[in-house]
Backbone bond lengths (Angstrom), bond angles and torsions (degrees), N, CA, C in turn:
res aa  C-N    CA-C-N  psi(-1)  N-CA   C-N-CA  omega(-1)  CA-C   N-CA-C  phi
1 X - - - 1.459 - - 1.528 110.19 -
2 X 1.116 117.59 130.70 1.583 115.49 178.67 1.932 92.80 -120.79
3 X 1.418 80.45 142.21 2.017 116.01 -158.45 1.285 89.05 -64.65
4 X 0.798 136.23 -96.42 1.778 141.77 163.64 0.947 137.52 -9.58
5 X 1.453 123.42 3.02 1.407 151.04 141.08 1.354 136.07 -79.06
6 X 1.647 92.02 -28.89 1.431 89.15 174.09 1.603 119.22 -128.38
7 X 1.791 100.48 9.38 1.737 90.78 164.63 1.777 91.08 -132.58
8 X 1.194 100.14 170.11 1.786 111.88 -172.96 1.400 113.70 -158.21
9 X 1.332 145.91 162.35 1.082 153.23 130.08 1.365 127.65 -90.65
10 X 1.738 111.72 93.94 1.718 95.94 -173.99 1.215 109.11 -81.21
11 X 1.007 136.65 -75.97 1.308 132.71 -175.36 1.546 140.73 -84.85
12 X 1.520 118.68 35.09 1.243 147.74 146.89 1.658 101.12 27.22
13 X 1.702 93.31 86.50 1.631 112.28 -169.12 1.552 112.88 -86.93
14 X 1.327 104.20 -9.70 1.734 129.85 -174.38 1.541 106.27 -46.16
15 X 0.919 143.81 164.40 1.524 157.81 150.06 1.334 126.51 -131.32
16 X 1.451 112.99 5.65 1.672 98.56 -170.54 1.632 78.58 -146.45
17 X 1.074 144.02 46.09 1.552 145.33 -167.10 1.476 96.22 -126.03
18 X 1.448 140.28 -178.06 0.920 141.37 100.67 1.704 151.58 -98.43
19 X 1.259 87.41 107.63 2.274 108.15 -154.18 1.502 89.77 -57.76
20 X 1.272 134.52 -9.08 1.580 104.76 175.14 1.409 105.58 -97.61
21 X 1.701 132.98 18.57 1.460 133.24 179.35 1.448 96.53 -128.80
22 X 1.547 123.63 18.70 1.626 129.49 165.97 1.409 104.32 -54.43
23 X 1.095 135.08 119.81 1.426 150.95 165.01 1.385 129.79 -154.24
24 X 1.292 118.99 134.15 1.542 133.89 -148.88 1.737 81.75 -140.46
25 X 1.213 95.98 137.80 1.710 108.98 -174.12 1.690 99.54 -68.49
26 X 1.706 98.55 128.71 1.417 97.63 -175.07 1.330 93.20 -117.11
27 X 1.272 116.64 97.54 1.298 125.49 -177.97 2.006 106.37 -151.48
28 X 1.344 111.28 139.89 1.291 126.68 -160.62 1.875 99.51 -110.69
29 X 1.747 92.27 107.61 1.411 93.62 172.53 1.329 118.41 -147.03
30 X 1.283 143.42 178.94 1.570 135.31 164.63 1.655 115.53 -88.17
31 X 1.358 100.44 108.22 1.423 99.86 -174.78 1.664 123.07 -54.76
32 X 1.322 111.86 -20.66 1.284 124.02 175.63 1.452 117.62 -51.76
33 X 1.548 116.01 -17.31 1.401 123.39 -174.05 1.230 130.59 -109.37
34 X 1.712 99.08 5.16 1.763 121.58 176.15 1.407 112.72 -89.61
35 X 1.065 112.57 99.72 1.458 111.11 179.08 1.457 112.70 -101.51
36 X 1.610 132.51 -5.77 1.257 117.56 163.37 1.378 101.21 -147.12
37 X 1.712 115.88 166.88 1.265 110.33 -164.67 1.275 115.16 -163.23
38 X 1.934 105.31 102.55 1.467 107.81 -165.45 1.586 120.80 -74.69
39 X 1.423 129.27 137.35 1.199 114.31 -174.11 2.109 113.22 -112.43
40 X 1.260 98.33 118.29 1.818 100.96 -162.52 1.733 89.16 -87.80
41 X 1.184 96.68 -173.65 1.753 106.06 -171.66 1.697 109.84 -77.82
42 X 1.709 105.28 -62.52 1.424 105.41 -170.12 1.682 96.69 -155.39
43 X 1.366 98.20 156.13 1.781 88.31 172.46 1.742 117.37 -85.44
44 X 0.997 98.31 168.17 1.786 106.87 -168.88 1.537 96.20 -51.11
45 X 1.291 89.46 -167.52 1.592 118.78 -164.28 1.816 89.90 -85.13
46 X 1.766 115.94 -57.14 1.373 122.71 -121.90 2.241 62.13 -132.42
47 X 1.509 102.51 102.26 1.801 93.46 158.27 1.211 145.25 -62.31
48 X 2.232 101.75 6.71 1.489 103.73 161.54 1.560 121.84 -76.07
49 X 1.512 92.51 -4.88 1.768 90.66 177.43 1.609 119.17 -116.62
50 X 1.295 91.19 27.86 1.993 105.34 167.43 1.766 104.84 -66.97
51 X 1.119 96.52 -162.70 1.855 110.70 -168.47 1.181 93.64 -111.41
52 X 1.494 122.15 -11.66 1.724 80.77 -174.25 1.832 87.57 -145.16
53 X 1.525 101.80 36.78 1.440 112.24 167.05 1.762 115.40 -70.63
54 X 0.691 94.33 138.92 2.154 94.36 170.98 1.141 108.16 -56.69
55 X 1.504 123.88 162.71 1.988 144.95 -150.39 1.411 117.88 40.66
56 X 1.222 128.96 -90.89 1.064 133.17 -138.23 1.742 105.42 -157.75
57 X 1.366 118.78 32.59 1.667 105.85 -173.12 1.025 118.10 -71.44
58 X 1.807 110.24 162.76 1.660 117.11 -165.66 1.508 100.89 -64.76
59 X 0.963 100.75 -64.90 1.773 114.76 177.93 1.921 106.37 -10.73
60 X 1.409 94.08 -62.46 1.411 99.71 167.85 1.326 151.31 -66.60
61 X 1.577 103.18 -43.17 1.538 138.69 143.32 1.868 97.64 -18.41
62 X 1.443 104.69 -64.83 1.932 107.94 -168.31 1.876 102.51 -63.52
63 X 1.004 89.81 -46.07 1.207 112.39 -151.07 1.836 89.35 -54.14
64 X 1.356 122.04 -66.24 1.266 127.62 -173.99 1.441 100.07 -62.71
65 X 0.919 125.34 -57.00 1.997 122.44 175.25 1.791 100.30 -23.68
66 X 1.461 104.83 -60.63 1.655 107.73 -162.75 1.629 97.43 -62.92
67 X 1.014 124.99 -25.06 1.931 126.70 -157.91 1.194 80.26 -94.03
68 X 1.343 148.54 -83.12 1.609 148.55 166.20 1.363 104.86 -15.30
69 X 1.116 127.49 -42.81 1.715 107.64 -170.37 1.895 88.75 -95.12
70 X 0.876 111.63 -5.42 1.758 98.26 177.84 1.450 119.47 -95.96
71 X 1.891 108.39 1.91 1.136 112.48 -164.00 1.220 137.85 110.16
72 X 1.200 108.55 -29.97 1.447 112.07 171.91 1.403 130.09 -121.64
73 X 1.810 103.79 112.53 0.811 136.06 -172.87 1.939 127.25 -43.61
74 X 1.119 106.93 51.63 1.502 127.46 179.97 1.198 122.21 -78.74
75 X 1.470 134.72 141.06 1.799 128.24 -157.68 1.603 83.24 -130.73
76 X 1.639 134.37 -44.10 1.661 137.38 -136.46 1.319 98.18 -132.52
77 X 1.115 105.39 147.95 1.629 114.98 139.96 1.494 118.14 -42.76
78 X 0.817 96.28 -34.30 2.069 106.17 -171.69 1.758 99.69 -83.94
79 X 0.916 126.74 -37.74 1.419 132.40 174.34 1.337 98.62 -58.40
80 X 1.616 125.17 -53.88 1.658 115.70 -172.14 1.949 113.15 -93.27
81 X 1.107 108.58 0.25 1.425 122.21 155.69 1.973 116.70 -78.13
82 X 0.846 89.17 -37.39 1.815 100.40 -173.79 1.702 102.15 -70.17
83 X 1.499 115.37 -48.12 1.138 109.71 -174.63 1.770 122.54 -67.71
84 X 2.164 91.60 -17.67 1.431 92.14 -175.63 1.160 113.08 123.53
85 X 1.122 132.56 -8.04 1.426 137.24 178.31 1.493 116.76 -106.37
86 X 1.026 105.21 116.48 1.705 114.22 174.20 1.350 122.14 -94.62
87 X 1.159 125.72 136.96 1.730 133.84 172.34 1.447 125.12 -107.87
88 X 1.085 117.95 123.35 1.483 120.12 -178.22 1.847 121.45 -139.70
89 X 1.030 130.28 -136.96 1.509 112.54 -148.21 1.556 88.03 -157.30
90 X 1.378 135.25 134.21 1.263 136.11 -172.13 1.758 104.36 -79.33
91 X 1.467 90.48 -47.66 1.480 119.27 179.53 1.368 124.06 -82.31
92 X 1.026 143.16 77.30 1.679 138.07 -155.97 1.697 114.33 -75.70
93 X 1.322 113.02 -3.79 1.876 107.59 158.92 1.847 106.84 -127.00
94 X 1.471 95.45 165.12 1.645 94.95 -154.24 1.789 95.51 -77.55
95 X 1.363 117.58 153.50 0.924 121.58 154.60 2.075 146.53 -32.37
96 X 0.938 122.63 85.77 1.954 114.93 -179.97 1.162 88.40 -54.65
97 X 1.152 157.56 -19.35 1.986 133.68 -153.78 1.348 122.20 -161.46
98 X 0.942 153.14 153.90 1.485 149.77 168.44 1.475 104.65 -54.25
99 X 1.738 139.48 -4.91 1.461 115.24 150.74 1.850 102.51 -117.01
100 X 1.543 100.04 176.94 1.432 123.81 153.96 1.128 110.75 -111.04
101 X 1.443 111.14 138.69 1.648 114.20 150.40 0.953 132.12 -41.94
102 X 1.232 112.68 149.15 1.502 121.03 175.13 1.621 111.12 -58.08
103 X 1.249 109.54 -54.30 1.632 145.34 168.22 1.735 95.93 -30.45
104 X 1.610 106.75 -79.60 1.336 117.53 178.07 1.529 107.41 -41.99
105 X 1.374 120.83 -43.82 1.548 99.15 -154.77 1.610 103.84 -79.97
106 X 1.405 107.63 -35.98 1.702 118.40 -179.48 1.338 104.19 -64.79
107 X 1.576 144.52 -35.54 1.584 122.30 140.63 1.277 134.60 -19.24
108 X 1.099 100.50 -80.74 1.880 112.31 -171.64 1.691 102.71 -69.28
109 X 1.427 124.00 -23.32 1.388 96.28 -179.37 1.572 116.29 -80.28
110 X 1.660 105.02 6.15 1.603 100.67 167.67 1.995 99.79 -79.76
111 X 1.274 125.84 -12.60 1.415 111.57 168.50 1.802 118.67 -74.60
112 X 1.546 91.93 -43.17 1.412 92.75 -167.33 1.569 94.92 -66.21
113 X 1.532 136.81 -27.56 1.598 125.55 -179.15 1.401 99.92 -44.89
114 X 1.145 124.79 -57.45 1.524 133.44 -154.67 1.361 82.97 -71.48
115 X 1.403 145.23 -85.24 1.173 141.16 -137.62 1.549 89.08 -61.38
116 X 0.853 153.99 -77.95 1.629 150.72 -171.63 1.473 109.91 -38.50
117 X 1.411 135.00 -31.74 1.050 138.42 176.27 1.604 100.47 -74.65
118 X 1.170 141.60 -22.76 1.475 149.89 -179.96 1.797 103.35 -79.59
119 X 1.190 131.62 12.20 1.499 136.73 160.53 1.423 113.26 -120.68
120 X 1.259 128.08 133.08 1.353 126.89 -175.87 1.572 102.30 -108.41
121 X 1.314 127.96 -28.01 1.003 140.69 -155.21 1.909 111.06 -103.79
122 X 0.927 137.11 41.40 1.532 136.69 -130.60 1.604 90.51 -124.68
123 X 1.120 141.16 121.50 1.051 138.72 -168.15 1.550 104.12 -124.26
124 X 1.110 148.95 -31.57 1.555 171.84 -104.62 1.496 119.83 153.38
125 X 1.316 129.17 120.17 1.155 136.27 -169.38 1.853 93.41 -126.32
126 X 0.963 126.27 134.18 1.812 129.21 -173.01 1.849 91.52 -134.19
127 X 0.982 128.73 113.60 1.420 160.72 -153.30 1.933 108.73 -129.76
128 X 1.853 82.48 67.94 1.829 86.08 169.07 1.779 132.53 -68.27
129 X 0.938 121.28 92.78 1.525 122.72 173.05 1.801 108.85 96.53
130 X 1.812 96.99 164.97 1.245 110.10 -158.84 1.949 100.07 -66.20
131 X 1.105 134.74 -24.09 1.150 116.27 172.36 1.736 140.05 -91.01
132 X 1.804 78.38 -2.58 1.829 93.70 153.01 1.167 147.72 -81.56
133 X 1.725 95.35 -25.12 1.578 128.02 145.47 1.017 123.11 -42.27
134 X 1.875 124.12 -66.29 1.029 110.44 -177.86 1.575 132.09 -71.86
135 X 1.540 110.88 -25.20 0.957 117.99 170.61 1.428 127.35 -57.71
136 X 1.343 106.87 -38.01 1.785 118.68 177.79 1.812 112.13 -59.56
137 X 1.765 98.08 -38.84 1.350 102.92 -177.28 1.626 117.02 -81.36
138 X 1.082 104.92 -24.28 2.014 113.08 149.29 1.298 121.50 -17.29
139 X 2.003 95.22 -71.36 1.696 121.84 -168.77 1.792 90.87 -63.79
140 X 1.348 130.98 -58.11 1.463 127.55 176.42 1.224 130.87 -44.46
141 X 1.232 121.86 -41.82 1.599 125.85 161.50 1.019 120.45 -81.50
142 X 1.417 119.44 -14.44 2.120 97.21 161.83 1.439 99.96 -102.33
143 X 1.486 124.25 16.12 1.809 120.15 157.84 1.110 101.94 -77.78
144 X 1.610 111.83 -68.87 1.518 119.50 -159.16 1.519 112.95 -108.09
145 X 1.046 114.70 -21.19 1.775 123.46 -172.31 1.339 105.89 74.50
146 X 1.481 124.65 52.25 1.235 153.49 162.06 1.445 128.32 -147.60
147 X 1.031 102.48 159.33 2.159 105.14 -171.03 1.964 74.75 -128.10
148 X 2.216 78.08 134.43 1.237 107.55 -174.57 1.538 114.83 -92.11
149 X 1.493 111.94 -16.82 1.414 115.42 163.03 1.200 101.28 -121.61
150 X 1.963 94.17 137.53 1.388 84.38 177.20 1.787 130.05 -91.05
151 X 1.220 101.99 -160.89 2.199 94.15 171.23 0.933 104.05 -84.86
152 X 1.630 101.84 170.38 1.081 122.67 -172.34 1.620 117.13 121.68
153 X 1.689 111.11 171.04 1.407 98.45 -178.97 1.543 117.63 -51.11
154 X 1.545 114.62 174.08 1.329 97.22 157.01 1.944 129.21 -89.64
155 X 1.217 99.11 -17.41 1.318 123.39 173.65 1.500 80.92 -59.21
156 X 0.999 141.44 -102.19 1.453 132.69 -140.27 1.743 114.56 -62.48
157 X 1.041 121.91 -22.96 1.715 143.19 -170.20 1.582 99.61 -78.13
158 X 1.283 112.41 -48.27 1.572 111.67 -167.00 1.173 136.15 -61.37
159 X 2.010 91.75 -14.77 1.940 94.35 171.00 1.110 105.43 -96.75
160 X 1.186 129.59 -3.15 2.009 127.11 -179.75 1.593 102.76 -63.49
161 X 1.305 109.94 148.99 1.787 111.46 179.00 1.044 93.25 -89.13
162 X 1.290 133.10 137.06 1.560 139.66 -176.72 1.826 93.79 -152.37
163 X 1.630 97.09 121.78 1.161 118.75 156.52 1.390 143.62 -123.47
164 X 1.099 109.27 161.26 1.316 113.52 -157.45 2.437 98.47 -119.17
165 X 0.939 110.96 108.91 1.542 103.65 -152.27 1.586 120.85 30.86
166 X 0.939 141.62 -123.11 1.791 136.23 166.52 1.463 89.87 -72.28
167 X 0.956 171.88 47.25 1.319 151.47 -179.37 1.465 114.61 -121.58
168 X 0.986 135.15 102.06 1.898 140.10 176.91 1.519 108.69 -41.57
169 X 1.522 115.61 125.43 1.324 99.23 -178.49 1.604 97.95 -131.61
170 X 1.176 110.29 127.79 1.315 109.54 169.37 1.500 140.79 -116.43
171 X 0.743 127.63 105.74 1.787 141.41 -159.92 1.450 111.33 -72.61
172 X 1.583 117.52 110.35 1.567 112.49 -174.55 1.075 112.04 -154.37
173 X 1.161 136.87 -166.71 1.822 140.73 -154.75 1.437 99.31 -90.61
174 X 1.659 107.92 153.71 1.559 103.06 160.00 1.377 119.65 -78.88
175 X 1.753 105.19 139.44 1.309 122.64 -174.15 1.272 122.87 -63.50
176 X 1.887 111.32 -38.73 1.637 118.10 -145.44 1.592 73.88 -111.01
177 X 1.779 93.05 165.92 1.468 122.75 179.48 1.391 106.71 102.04
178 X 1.231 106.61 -170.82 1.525 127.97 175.91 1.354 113.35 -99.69
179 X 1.145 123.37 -14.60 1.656 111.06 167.47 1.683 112.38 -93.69
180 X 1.231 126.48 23.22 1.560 156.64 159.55 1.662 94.85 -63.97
181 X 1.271 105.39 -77.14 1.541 144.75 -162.52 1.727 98.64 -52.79
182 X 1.467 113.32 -45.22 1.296 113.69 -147.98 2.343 109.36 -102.94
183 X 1.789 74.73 -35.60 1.738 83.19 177.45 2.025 110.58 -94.08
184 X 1.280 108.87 101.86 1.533 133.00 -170.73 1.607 76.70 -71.31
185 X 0.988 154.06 -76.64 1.568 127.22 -127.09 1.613 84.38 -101.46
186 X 1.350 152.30 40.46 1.440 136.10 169.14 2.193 78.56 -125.17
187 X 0.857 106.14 -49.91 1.644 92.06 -173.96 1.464 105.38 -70.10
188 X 1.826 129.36 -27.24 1.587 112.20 157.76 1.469 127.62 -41.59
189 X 1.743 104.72 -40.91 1.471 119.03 -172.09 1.565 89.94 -74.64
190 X 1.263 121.17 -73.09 1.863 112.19 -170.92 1.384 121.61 -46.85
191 X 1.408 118.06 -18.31 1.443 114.50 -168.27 1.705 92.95 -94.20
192 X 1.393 118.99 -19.87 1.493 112.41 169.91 1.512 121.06 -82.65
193 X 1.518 115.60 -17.10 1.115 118.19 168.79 1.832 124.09 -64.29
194 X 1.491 80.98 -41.92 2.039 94.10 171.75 1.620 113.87 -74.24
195 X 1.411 116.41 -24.67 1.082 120.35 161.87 1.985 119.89 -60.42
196 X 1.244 112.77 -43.35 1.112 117.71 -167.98 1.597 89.09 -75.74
197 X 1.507 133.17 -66.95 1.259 128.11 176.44 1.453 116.81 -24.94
198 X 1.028 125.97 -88.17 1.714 149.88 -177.06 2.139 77.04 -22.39
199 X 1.122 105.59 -65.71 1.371 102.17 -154.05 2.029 109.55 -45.58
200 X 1.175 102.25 -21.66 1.365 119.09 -160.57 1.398 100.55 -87.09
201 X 1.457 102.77 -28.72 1.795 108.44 -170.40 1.949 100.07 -100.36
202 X 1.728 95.25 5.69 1.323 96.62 -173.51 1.747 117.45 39.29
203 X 1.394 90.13 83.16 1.434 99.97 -177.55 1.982 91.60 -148.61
């Protein structure tokens, strides 16, 4: 199945996004083999520094730091695809500012519904930062007319079991950027969050 076939944005209703850094992971895999699925805020500015860009992107760069400090010894994108875990973007165009709209985020989480509905097999859901949150809890209240995590900090939210039908959901800091790099006790808390996951997917 290739991702980009089956979710889209036609007419890009956004205003505070930037639609020329719209990207939805174009990558060709069998969804049957994703069993967990981290969700980051938005993709970069520049799509050489997405997760599943070619060499060496930042996006990825963080991303393996946090799996390395949790233990597992990962070099690729293809290393954290192989095991089963997929990564994607709450927000599907890059950020103009240090916020999103409210507006913006309740858009695109009608994409990410669909893209989450494209795994049957999903055992663990890991939910980086406050605008992956809200977006996830979007897709929950027009399921059930309830939010599956509740408010509050995330430091305090992240040890509650919160599910999403059988599905493990875990609520934690954003991974990518430079304030990844810089705040030591938010990547202790995220690298324990992937720890607690992995354990669930028994890995």
């Amino acid at each position: 199945m290739k991702i980009t076939e089956k979710i889209s944005c036609n007419n890009f209703p956004c205003q505070d996004v930037l639609h020329a850094s719209h990207l939805i992971p174009s990558i060709t895999i069998d969804p049957t083999t994703i069993r967990m699925v981290m969700i980051s805020e938005a993709p970069p500015e520049n799509p050489a520094d997405d997760f599943y860009a070619p060499g060496n992107p930042f996006y990825m760069q963080t991303t393996l730091h946090a799996f390395n400090e949790a233990g597992f010894n990962f070099t690729s994108i293809q290393d954290i695809l192989g095991i089963g875990i997929y990564i994607t973007t709450a927000v599907k165009c890059g950020k103009t500012g240090y916020t999103i709209s409210t507006a913006t985020i309740q858009n695109c989480s009608a994409l990410l519904e669909v893209e989450l509905q494209l795994f049957s097999n999903i055992q663990a859901i890991i939910i980086n930062g406050d605008v992956a949150i809200r977006s996830f809890n979007y897709i929950t209240r027009r399921q059930s007319g309830k939010r599956v995590i509740p408010a509050g900090s995330t430091y305090k939210i992240r040890t509650e079991s919160c599910y999403y039908h059988d599905i493990r959901v875990f609520p934690s800091y954003i991974l990518t950027g430079q304030n990844f790099l810089i705040e030591k006790s938010k990547r202790r808390m995220i690298s324990e969050d992937i720890q607690n996951a992995m354990k669930l997917l028994k890995l």
